[in-house]
C-alpha positions in Angstrom: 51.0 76.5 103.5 54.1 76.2 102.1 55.0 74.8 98.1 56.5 71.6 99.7 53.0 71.0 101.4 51.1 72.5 98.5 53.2 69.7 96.0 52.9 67.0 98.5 48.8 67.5 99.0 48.7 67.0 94.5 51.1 64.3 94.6 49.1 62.6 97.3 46.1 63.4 95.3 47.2 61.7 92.4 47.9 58.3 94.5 44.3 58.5 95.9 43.1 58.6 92.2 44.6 55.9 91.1 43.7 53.6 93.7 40.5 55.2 94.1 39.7 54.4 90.5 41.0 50.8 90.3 39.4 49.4 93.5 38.9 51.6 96.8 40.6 53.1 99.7 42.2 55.9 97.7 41.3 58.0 100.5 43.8 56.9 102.6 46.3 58.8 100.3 44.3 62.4 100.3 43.5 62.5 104.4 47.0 61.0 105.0 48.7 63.5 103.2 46.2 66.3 105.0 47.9 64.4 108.4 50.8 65.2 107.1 51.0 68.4 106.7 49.1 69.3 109.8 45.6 69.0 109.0 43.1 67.2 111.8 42.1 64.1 110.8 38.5 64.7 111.4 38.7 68.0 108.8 40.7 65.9 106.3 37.3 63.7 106.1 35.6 66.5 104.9 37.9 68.1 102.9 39.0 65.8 100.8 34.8 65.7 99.1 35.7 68.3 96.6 38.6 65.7 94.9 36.7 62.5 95.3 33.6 64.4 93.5 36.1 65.3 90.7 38.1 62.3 90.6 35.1 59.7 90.1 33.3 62.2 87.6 36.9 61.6 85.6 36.5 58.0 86.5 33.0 57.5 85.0 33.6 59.6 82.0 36.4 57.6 80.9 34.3 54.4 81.6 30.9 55.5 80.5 30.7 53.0 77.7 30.9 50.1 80.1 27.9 52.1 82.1 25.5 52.6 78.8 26.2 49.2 78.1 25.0 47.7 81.2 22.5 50.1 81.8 19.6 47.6 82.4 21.2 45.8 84.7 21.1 48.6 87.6 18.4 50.3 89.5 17.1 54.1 90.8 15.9 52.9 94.4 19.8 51.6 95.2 20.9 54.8 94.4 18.5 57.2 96.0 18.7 54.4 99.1 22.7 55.2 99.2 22.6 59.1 99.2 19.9 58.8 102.1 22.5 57.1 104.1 25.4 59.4 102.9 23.7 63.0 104.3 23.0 60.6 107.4 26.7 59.8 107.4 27.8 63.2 106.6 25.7 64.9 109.7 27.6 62.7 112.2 30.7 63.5 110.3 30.3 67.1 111.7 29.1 66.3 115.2 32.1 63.7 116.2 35.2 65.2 118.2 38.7 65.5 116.8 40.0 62.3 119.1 36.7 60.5 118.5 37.5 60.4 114.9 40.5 59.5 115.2 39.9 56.2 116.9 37.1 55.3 114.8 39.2 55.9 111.7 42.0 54.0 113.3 40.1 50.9 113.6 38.8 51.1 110.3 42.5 51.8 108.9 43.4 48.5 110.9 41.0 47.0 109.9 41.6 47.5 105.9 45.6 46.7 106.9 44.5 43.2 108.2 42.3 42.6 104.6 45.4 43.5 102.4 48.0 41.2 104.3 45.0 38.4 104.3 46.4 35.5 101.9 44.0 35.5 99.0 43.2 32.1 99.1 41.3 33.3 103.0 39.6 36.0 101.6 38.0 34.5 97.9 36.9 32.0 100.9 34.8 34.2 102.8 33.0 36.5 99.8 30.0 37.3 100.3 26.7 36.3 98.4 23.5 38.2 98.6 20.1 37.4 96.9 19.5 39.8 94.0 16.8 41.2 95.1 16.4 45.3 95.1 15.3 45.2 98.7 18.9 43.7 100.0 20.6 46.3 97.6 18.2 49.2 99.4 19.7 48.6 102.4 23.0 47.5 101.9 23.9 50.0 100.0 21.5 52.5 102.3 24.4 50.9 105.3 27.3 51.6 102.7 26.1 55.4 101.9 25.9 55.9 105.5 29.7 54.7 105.9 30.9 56.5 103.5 29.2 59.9 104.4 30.7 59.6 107.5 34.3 58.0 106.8 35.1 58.2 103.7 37.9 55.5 103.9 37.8 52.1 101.8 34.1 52.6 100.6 34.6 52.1 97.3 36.1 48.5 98.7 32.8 48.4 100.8 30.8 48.9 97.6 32.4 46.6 95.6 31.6 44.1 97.5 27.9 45.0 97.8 27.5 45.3 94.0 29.6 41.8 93.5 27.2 40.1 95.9 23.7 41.8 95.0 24.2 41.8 91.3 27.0 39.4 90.9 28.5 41.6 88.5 32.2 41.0 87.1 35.0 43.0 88.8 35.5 45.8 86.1 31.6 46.4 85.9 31.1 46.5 89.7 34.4 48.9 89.8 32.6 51.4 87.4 29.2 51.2 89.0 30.9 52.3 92.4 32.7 55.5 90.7 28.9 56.1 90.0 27.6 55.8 92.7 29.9 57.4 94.8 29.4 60.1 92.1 25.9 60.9 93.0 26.2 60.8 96.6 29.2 63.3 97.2 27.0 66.0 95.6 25.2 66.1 98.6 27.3 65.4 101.4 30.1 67.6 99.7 27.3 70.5 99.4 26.6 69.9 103.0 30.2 70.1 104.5 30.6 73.1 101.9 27.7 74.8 103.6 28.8 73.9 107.2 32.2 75.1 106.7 33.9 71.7 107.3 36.1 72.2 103.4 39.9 73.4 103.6 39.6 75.0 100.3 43.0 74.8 99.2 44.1 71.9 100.1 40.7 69.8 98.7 41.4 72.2 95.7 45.0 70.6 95.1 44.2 67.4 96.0 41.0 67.3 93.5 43.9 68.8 90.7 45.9 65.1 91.8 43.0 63.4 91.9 41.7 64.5 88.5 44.8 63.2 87.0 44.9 60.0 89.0 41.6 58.6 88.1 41.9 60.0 84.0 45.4 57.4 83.8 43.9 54.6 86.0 40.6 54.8 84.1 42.1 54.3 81.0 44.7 51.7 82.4 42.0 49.3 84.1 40.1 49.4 80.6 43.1 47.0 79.5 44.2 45.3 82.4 42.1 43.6 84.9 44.9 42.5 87.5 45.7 46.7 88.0 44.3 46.0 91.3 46.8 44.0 93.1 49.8 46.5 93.1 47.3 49.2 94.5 47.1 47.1 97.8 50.9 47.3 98.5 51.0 51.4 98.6 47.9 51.4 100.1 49.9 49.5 103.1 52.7 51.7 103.5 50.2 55.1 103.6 48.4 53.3 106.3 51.5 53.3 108.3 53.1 56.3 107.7 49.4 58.0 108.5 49.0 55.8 111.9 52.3 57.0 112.9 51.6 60.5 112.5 48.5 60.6 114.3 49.2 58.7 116.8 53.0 59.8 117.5 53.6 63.5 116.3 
């Protein structure tokens, strides 16, 4: 690996925190960049557990007054439900082929393309609204651990959404209960991919450097500005296309 791969891999890694931290999809950033330099898709999954572990521990550190504050609010069994479905998710993460993977992740890429170019008038239309009661957050967020074990892409997005409709919590309380929870379940699933030797050391090593940084200045940003959001989506566009292109045409 060469220092022009070894600098893009941080910088990329920096993106993923950043957008990672303020909403979701940051992941796009850290497996495109992988794609970039060469790495399969299907091992970029995997190897980008290390920075996302690091990244959202930097994420909930920063925030961890908003957490003690609202402690009451959340329960164990959603979080215990959501690491079941991760190691779930992360065992067929090692059992799918190479071009499998890349379809799947395709369509979900396409998929979160669609959402951002959605006026927002169609989408605030269509949220979702759950009853509050722990036995629709058990298995929703059971579904949503068991996404993002397996694909790691736009789960914090996914989350969000689950905690907004469950809980009906505020945007910047749902946004640092998903760092959380996406805390606890990449212990796990990164331990497992660790053990099944499914991690690119180096490269998860210099994204989780970018990543670290990322989510330390978006952490501290979103703590003043609510609307931090909205410019994430526009990057997020372009490194959807750029990695589409480079799987699918070189």
């Amino acid at each position: 690996m060469n220092w022009t791969n070894e600098i893009l891999l941080i910088a990329g890694g920096i993106l993923a925190g950043i957008v990672n931290t303020i909403s979701g999809s940051g992941t796009l950033f850290s497996m495109g960049v992988m794609t970039l330099t060469g790495i399969p898709l299907v091992m970029a999954n995997t190897t980008t557990r290390p920075g996302v572990f690091f990244q959202n521990l930097t994420g909930v550190l920063v925030l961890r007054k908003t957490i003690s504050s609202q402690h009451g609010q959340f329960k164990l069994t959603p979080i215990l439900s959501t690491v079941a479905g991760a190691m779930a998710g992360a065992w067929c993460a090692t059992q799918v082929s190479n071009a499998s993977f890349n379809l799947m992740a395709t369509v979900v890429m396409v998929a979160l393309l669609i959402s951002f170019l959605l006026p927002g008038s169609l989408t605030r239309r269509s949220k979702l609204s759950f009853s509050g009661s722990s036995g629709w957050a058990a298995i929703l967020l059971f579904l949503g651990g068991l996404y993002g074990g397996f694909i790691q892409i736009g789960v914090g997005i996914l989350i969000l959404v689950i905690l907004s409709g469950v809980y009906r919590m505020p945007y910047q309380e749902a946004n640092t209960y998903k760092l959380l929870i996406v805390l606890i379940y990449t212990i796990p699933t990164t331990l497992y991919f660790a053990f099944t030797n499914h991690i690119l050391w180096k490269p998860a090593l210099l994204l989780a450097i970018g990543q670290v940084i990322g989510a330390y200045g978006a952490a501290r940003f979103i703590r003043v500005n609510t609307k931090a959001h909205l410019w994430a989506k526009v990057i997020s566009v372009l490194m959807i296309v750029a990695t589409l292109i480079k799987v699918w045409f070189y």
